[in-house]
NUTI-487989 format. One record per residue (C-alpha): z negated, y negated, x negated; residue in one letter. Coordinates in steps of 0.001 Angstrom, whole numbers, plus 500000, padded with zeros to 6 digits. Example, Ala and Ser with C-alpha at 12.3 -4.5 7.8 and 13.67 -1.06 7.14 Angstrom:
+--------+--------+--------+--------+
:      z :      y :      x : residu :
+--------+--------+--------+--------+
: 492200 : 504500 : 487700 :      A :
: 492860 : 501060 : 486330 :      S :
+--------+--------+--------+--------+
//
This chain:
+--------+--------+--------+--------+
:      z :      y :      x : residu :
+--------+--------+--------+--------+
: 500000 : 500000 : 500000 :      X :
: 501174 : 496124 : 498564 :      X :
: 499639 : 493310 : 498905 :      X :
: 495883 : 492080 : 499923 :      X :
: 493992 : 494741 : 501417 :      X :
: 492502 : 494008 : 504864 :      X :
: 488916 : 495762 : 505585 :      X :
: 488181 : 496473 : 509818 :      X :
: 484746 : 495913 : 510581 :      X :
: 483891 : 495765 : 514427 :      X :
: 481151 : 496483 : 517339 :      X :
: 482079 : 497916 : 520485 :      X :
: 480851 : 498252 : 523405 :      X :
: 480915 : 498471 : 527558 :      X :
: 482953 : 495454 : 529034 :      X :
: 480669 : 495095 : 531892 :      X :
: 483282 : 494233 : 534397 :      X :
: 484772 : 497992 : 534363 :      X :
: 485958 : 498416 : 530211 :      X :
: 485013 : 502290 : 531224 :      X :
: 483120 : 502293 : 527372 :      X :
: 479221 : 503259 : 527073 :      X :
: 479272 : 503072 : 523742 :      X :
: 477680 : 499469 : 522569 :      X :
: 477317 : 498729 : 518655 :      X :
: 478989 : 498135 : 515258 :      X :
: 481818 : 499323 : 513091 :      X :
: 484182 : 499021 : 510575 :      X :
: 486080 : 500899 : 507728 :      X :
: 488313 : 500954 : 504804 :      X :
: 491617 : 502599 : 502949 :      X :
: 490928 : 506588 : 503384 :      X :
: 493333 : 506786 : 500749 :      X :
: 491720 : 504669 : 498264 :      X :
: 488311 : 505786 : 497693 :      X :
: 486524 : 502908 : 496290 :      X :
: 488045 : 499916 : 497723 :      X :
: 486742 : 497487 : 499616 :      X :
: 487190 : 496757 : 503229 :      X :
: 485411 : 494626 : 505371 :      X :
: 485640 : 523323 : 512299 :      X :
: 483282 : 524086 : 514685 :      X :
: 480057 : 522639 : 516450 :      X :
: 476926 : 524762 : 516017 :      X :
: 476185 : 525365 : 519401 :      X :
: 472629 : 525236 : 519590 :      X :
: 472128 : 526650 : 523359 :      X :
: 471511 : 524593 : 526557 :      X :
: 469926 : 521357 : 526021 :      X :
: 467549 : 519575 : 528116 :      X :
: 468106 : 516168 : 530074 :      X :
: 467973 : 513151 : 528104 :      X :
: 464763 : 511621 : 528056 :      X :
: 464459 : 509055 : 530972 :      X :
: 461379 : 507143 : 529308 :      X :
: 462792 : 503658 : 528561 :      X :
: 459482 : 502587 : 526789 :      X :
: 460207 : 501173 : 523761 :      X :
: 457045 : 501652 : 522008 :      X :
: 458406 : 504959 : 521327 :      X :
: 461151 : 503987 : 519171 :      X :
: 461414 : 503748 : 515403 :      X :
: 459051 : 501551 : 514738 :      X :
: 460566 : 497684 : 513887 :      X :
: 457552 : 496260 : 512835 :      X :
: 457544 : 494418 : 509337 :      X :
: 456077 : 497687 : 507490 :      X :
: 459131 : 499944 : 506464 :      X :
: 458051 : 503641 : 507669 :      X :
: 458482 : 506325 : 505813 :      X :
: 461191 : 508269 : 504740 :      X :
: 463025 : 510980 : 507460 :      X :
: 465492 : 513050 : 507525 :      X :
: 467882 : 513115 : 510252 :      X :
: 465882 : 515723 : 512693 :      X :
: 469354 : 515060 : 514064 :      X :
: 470753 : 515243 : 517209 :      X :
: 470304 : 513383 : 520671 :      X :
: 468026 : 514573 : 523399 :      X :
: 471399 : 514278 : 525107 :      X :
: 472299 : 515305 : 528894 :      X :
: 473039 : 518457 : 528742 :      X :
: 475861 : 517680 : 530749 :      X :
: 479218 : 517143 : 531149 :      X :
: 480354 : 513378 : 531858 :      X :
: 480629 : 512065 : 535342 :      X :
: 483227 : 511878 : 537484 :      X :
: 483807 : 508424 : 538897 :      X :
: 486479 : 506236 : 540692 :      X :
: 489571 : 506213 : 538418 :      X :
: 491069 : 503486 : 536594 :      X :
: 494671 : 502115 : 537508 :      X :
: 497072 : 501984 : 534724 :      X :
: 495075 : 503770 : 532164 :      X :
: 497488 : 504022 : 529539 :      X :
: 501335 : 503208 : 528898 :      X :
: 503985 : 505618 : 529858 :      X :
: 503873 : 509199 : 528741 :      X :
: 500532 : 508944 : 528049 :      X :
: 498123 : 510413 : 530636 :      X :
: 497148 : 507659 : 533229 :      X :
: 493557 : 507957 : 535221 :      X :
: 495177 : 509593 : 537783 :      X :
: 492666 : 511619 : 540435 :      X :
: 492488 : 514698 : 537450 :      X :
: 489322 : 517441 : 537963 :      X :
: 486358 : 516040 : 536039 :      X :
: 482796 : 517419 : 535021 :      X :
: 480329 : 515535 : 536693 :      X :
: 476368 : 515127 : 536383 :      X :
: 474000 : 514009 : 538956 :      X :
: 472138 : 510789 : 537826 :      X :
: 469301 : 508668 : 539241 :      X :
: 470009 : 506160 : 540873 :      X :
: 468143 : 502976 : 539199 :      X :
: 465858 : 500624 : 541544 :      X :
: 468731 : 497913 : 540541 :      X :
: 471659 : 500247 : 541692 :      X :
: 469884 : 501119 : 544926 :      X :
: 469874 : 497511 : 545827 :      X :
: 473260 : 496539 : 545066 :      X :
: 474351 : 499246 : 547123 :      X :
: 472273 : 497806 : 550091 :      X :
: 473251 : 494523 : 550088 :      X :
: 470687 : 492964 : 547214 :      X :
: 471518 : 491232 : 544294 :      X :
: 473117 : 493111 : 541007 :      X :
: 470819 : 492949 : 538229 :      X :
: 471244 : 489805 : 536106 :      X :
: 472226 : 490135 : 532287 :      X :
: 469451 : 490370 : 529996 :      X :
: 469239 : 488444 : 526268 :      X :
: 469005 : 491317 : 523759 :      X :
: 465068 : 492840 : 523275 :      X :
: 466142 : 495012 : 519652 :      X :
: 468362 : 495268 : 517015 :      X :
: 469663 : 498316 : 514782 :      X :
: 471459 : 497817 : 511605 :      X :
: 472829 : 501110 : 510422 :      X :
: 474482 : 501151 : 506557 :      X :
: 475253 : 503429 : 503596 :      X :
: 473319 : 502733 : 500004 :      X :
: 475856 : 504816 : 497755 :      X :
: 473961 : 503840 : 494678 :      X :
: 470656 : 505469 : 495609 :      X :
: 469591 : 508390 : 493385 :      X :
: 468691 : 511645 : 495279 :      X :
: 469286 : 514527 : 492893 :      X :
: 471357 : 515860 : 490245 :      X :
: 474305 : 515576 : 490941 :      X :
: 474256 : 513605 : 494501 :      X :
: 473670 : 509968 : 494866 :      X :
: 473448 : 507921 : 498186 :      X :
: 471320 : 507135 : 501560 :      X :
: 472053 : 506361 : 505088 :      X :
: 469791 : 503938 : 505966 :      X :
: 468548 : 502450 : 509569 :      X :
: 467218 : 498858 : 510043 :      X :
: 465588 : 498346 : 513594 :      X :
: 463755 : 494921 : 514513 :      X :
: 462426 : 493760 : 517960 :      X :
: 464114 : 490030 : 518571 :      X :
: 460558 : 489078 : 518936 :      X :
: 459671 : 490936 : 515300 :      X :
: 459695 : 488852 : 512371 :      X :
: 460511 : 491712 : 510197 :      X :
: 462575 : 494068 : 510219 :      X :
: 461499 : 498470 : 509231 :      X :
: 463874 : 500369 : 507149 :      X :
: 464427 : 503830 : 507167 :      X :
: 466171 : 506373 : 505523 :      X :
: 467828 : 508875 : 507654 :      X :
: 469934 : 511286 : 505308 :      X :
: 470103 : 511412 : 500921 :      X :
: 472299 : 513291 : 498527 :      X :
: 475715 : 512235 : 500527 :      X :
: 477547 : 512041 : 497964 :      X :
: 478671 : 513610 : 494601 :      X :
: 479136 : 509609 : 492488 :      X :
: 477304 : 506772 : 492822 :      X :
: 480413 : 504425 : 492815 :      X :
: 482298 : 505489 : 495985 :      X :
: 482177 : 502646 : 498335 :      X :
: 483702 : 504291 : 501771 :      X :
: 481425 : 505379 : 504638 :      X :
: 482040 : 506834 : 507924 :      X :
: 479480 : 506261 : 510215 :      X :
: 478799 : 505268 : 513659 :      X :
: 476065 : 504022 : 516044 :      X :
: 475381 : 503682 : 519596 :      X :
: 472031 : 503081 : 521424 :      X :
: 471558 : 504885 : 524682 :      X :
: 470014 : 503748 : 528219 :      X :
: 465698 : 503824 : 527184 :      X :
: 467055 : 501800 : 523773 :      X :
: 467146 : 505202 : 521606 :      X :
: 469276 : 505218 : 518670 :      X :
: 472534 : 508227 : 518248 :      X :
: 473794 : 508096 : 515100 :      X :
: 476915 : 510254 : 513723 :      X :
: 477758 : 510267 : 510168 :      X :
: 480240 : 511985 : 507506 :      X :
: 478708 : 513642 : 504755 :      X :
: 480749 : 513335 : 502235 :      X :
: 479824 : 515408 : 499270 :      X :
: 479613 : 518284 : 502056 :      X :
: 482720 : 517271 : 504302 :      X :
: 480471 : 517605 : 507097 :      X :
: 480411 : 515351 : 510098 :      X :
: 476331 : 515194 : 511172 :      X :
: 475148 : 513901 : 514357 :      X :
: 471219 : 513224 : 515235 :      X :
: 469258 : 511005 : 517674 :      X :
: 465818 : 509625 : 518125 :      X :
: 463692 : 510723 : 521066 :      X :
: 461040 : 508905 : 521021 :      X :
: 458879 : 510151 : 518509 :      X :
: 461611 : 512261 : 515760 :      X :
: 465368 : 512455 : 514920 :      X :
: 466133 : 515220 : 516908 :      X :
: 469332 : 517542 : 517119 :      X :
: 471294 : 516998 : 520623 :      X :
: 469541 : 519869 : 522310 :      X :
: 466194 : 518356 : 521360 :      X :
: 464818 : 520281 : 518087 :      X :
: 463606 : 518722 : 514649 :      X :
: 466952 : 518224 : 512326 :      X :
: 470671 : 517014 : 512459 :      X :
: 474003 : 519261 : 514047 :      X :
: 476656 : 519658 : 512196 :      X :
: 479509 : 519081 : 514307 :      X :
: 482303 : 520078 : 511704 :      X :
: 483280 : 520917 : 508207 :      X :
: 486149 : 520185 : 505945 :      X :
: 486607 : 516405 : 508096 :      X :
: 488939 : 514272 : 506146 :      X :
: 488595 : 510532 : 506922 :      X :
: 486979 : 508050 : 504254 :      X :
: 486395 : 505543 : 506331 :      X :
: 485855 : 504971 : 509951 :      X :
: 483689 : 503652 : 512775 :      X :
: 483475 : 503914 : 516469 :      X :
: 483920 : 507090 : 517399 :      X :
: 480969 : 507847 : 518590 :      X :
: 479981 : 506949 : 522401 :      X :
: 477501 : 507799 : 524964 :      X :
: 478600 : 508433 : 528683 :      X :
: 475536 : 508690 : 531149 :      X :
: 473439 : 508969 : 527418 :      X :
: 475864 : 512066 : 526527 :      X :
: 477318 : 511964 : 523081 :      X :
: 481132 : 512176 : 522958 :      X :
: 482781 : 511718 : 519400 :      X :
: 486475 : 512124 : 517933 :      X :
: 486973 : 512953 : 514122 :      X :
: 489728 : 513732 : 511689 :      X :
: 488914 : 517630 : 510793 :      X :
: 491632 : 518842 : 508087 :      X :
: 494714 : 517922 : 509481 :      X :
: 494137 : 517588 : 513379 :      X :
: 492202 : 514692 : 515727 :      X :
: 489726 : 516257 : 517048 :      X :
: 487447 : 515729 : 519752 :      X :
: 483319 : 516667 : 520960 :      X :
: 480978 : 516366 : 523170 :      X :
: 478036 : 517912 : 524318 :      X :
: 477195 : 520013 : 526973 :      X :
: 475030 : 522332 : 528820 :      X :
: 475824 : 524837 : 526647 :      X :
: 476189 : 522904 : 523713 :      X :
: 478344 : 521183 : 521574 :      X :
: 482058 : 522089 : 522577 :      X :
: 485500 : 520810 : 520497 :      X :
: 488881 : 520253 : 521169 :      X :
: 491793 : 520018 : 518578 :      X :
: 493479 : 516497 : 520610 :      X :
: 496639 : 516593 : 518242 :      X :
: 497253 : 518991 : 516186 :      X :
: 499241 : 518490 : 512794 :      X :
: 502673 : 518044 : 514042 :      X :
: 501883 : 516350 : 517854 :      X :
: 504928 : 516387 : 520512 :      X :
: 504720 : 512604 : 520237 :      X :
: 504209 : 510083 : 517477 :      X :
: 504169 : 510639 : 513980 :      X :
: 502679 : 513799 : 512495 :      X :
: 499023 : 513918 : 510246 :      X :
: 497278 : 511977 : 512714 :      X :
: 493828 : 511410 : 513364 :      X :
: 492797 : 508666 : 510797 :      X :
: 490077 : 506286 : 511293 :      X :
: 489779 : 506902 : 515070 :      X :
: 487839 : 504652 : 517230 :      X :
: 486785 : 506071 : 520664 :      X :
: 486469 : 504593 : 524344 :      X :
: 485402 : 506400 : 527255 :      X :
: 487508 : 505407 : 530432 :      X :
: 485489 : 504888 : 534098 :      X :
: 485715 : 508952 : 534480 :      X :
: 484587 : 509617 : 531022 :      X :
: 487234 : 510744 : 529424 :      X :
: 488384 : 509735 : 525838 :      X :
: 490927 : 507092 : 524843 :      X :
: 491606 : 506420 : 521036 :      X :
: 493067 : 504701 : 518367 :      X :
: 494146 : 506265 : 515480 :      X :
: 496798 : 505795 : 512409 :      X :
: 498935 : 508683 : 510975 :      X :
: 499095 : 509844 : 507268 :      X :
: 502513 : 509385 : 506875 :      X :
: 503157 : 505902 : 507580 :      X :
: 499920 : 504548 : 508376 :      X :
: 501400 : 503811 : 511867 :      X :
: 498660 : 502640 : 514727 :      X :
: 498654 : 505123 : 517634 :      X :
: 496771 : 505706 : 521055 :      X :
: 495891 : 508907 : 521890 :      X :
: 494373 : 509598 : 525681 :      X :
: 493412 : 512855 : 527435 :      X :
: 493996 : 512828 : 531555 :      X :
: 491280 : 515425 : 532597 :      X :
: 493832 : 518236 : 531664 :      X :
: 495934 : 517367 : 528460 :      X :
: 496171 : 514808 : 525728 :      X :
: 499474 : 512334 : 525061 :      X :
: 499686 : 510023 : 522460 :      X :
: 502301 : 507202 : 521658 :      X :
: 503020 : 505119 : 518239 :      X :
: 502612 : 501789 : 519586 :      X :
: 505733 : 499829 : 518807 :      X :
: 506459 : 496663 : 517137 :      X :
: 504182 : 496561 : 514276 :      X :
: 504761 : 497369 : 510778 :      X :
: 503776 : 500408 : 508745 :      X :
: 500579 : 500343 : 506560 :      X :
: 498654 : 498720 : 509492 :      X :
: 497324 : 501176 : 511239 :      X :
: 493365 : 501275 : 509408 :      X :
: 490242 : 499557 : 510848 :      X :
: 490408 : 500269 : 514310 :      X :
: 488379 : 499254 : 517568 :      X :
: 489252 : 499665 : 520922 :      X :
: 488079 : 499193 : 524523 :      X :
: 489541 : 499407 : 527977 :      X :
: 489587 : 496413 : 530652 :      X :
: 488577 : 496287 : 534230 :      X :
: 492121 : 498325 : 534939 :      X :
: 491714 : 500837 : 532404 :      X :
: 494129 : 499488 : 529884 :      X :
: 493630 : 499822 : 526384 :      X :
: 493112 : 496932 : 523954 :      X :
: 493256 : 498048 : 520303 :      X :
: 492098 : 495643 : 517691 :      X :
: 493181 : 496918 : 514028 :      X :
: 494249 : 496133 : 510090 :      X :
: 496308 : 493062 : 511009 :      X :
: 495652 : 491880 : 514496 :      X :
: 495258 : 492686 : 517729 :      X :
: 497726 : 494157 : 520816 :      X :
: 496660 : 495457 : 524254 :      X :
: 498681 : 497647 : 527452 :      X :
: 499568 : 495091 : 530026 :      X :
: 500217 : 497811 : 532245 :      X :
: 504121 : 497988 : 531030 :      X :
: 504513 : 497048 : 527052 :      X :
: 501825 : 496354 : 524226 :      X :
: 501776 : 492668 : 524123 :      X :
: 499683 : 490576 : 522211 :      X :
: 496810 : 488069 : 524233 :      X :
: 499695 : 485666 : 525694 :      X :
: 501671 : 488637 : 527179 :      X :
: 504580 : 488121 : 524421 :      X :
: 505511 : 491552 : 523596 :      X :
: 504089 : 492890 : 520209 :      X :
: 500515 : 491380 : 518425 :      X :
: 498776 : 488413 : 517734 :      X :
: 498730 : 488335 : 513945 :      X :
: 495946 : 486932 : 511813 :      X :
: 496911 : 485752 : 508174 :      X :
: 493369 : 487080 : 506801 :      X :
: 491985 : 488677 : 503942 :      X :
: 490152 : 491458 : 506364 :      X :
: 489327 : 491545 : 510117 :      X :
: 486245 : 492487 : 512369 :      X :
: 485788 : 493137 : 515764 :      X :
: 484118 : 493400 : 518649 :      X :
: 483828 : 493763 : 522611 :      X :
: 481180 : 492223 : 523846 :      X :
: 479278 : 493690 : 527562 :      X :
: 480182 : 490421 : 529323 :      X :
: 484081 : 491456 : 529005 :      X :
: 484449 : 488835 : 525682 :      X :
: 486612 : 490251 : 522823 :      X :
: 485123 : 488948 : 519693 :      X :
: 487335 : 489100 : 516518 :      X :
: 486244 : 488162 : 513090 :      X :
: 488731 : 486731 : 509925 :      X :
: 488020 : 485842 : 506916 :      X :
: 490065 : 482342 : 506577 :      X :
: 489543 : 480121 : 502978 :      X :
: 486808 : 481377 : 502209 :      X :
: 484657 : 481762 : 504972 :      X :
: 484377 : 483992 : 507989 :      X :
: 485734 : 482795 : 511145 :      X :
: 485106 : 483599 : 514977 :      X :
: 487480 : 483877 : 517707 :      X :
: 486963 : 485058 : 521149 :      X :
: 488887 : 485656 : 524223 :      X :
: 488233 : 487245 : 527392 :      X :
: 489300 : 490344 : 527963 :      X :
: 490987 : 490298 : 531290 :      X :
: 492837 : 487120 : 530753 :      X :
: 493694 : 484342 : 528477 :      X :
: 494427 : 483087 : 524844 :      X :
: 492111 : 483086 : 521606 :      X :
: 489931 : 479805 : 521066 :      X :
: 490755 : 477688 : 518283 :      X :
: 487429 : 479512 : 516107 :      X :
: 484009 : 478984 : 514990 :      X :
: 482784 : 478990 : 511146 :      X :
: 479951 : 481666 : 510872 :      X :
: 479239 : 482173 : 507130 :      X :
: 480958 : 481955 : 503685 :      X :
: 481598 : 484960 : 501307 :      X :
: 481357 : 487498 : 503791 :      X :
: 482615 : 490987 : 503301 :      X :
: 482076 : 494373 : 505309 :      X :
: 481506 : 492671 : 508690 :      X :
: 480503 : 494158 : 511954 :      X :
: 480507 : 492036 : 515228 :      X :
: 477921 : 492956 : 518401 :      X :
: 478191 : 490646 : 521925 :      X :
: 475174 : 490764 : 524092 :      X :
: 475378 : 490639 : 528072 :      X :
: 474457 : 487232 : 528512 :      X :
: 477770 : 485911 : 525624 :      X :
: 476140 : 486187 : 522408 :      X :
: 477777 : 486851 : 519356 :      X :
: 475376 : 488912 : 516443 :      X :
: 477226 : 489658 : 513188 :      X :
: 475551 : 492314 : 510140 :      X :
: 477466 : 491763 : 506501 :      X :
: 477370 : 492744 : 503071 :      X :
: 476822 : 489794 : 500489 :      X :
: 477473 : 490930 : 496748 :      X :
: 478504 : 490096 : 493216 :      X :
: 478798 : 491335 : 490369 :      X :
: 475239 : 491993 : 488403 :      X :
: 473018 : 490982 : 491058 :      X :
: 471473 : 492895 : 494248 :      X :
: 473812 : 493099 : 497270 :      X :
: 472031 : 491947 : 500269 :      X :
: 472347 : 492977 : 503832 :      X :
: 472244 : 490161 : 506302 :      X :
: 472297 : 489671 : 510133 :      X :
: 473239 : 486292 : 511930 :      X :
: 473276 : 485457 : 515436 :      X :
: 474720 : 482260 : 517480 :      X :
: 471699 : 479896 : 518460 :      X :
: 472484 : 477630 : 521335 :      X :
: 472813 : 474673 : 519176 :      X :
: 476352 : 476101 : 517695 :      X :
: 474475 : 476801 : 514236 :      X :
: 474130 : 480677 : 513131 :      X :
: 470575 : 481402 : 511536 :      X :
: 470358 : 483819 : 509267 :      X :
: 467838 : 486671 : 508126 :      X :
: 467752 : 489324 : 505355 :      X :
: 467589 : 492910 : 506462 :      X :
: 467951 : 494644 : 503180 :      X :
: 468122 : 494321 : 499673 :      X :
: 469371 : 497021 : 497600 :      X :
: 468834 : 496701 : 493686 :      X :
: 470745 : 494871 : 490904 :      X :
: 474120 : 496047 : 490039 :      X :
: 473995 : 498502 : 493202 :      X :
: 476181 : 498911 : 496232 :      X :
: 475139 : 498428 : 500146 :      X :
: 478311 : 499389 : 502127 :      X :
: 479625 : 499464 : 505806 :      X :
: 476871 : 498387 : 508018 :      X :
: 477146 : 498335 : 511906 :      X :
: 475520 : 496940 : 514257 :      X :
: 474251 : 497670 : 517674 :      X :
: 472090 : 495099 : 520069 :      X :
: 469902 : 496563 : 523137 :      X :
: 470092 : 496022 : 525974 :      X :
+--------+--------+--------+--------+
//
């Protein structure tokens, strides 16, 4: 690849008025084919799992007091439904054609609870009004850490109460890789209905693609024991972010494993796994799979963006509720196709945010915000993004110097003409709250001196405060962080 590399960064999550994603929280990646640079199998089925715990007291979360807590392991794996996703009302024009649209397709469902807040919308009463953020998770890869001979590295977790002053650090997973100079991470976090943490993560001294959760008092595999699953072995993809999401608090995840796209989720009877596209698909270009982001349509099914190996082509990939299609999306140049996000509108069409710009499904063509057909470009030295819960698409550039905000809604109209958030930024990830916040987590760095991780957030006066939430030491590396914000 010529030219100034471009490094995705981004947060995704639910656009409240019908995106069809769960999945809230950070993201971003790099070249998978140039370890080192910078840039902004089968599950273990481990038997049926219980419910997911309905406790939404947050006392029992990892404690974000100004203390760090001690070291853990990744007791891994969400005290997830042990069900399959819900069937809801379908979306309209899902996907562009020959891909699958949201037509009425047999779906698993799960019987829910109805909240005190649902129950009164459906009589009549008033919705429940958005809520400013109450916590904060900062999730990020120290490559430089020594854990043993011969493996280096930690996956870290920063959690903070917006009322905390401080924020606790803890280290989930060591010995993740085989060099203490690799600076790619693939990792992914999303933060479930009681404010519990799900974190997935690639291994990458093993080639294994780990998922674990937090139930309240331990990280917990998905059916609810001490530890991490291991979804997969032998996964192949350097660097990527969102894919991971949770659907009624159920994991769902898509991965590059060897050559195929492949896709997870969890179950009654565990963790089950579906090869989406295989090596050669019937459509687009073959190898796919590469740094996929995931979005769960309004029926729970998955939707994702993804980039070949041949030509680094970006491609969407959806599944109907009884087979997968997936299309090259036209009118963009090769070698683009890396740092993905994506998240679906109030109609169920796509919007794809990736390595150059940005294009969404207008129901006929991919067109870029203005409905001219093709992508707005941004002349940047990397990109973030994010979709916020109130329906805002926040996208991040890095413009002279300094990193600079744009937003635009998702259902409708142009980008905004910007807003300066901080100077030598790299490895962004952008969050939105429900009530139009913008959070951002970055990497600040030079040569000889201790990287720093740091978290900002819009105050109403226009300025963006900023906080330290780690400091690795001199000379070392802090890499990839993502961010999630709760509620």
């Amino acid at each position: 690849m010529s030219g100034k590399r471009i490094g995705w960064v981004a947060a995704l999550a639910l656009c409240a008025a019908g995106c069809g994603d769960d999945d809230s929280g950070p993201r971003d990646g790099t070249n998978e084919t140039t370890p080192g640079d910078d840039g902004g199998g089968e599950f273990a089925a481990d038997g049926d799992a219980p419910p997911p715990d309905a406790s939404d007291d947050s006392a029992d979360l990892p404690d974000p007091g100004p203390d760090a807590g001690p070291d853990v392991m990744p007791d891994a794996g969400p005290d997830a439904a042990d069900v399959e996703p819900e069937g809801l009302s379908d979306a309209t024009d899902a996907g562009p054609e020959g891909t699958p649209d949201a037509a009425d397709v047999p779906v698993d469902t799960v019987e829910d609870e109805e909240s005190a807040d649902e129950a009164a919308a459906d009589d009549g009463g008033p919705p429940p009004l958005p809520v400013p953020p109450e916590r904060l998770y900062v999730l990020f890869y120290e490559p430089s850490a020594a854990a043993s001979a011969g493996r280096w590295g930690a996956l870290r977790l920063a959690a903070r109460d917006v009322a905390a002053t401080a924020w606790n650090v803890e280290t989930l997973a060591t010995g993740l890789y085989d060099s203490a100079y690799y600076t790619y991470g693939s990792l992914e976090l999303a933060v479930d209905s009681a404010g519990r943490p799900h974190v997935a993560y690639m291994a990458f001294a093993d080639r294994e693609l780990r998922y674990t959760r937090w139930n309240g008092s331990a990280w917990v595999r998905a059916e609810g024991t001490p530890g991490y699953d291991v979804l997969d072995t032998n996964v192949f993809t350097y660097n990527a972010r969102h894919f991971l999401a949770l659907r009624a608090d159920v994991p769902h995840l898509v991965y590059r494993q060897e050559t195929n796209l492949k896709y997870y989720r969890w179950t009654t009877g565990g963790w089950v796994d579906t090869v989406a596209l295989p090596l050669y698909p019937a459509t687009g270009e073959p190898n796919p799979g590469g740094g996929p982001a995931l979005a769960l349509d309004a029926a729970g099914r998955p939707h994702v963006a993804h980039h070949d190996h041949h030509e680094y082509h970006l491609h969407y990939a959806a599944f109907d509720g009884t087979s997968w299609s997936n299309v090259m999306i036209p009118g963009l140049p090769g070698m683009v196709g890396e740092y993905k996000n994506i998240a679906l509108d109030a109609l169920g069409r796509p919007h794809i945010a990736f390595q150059l710009g940005y294009t969404r499904w207008n129901g006929t063509t991919w067109t870029a915000a203005d409905g001219t057909p093709g992508y707005d470009a941004f002349d940047a030295s990397f990109i973030s993004a994010g979709f916020g819960p109130d329906g805002t698409v926040l996208l991040g550039a890095h413009v002279s110097g300094s990193l600079v905000l744009y937003r635009r809604p998702i259902d409708g109209g142009d980008w905004d003409a910007g807003t300066r958030v901080d100077a030598d930024a790299s490895m962004v990830d952008f969050a939105g709250d429900q009530v139009g916040g913008a959070h951002v987590v970055l990497v600040r760095s030079s040569t000889g001196t201790a990287p720093v991780v740091r978290y900002l957030h819009e105050a109403p006066d226009g300025t963006w405060p900023a906080e330290t939430v780690y400091t690795g030491s001199a000379g070392g590396q802090l890499v990839h962080p993502t961010l999630a914000v709760w509620p």
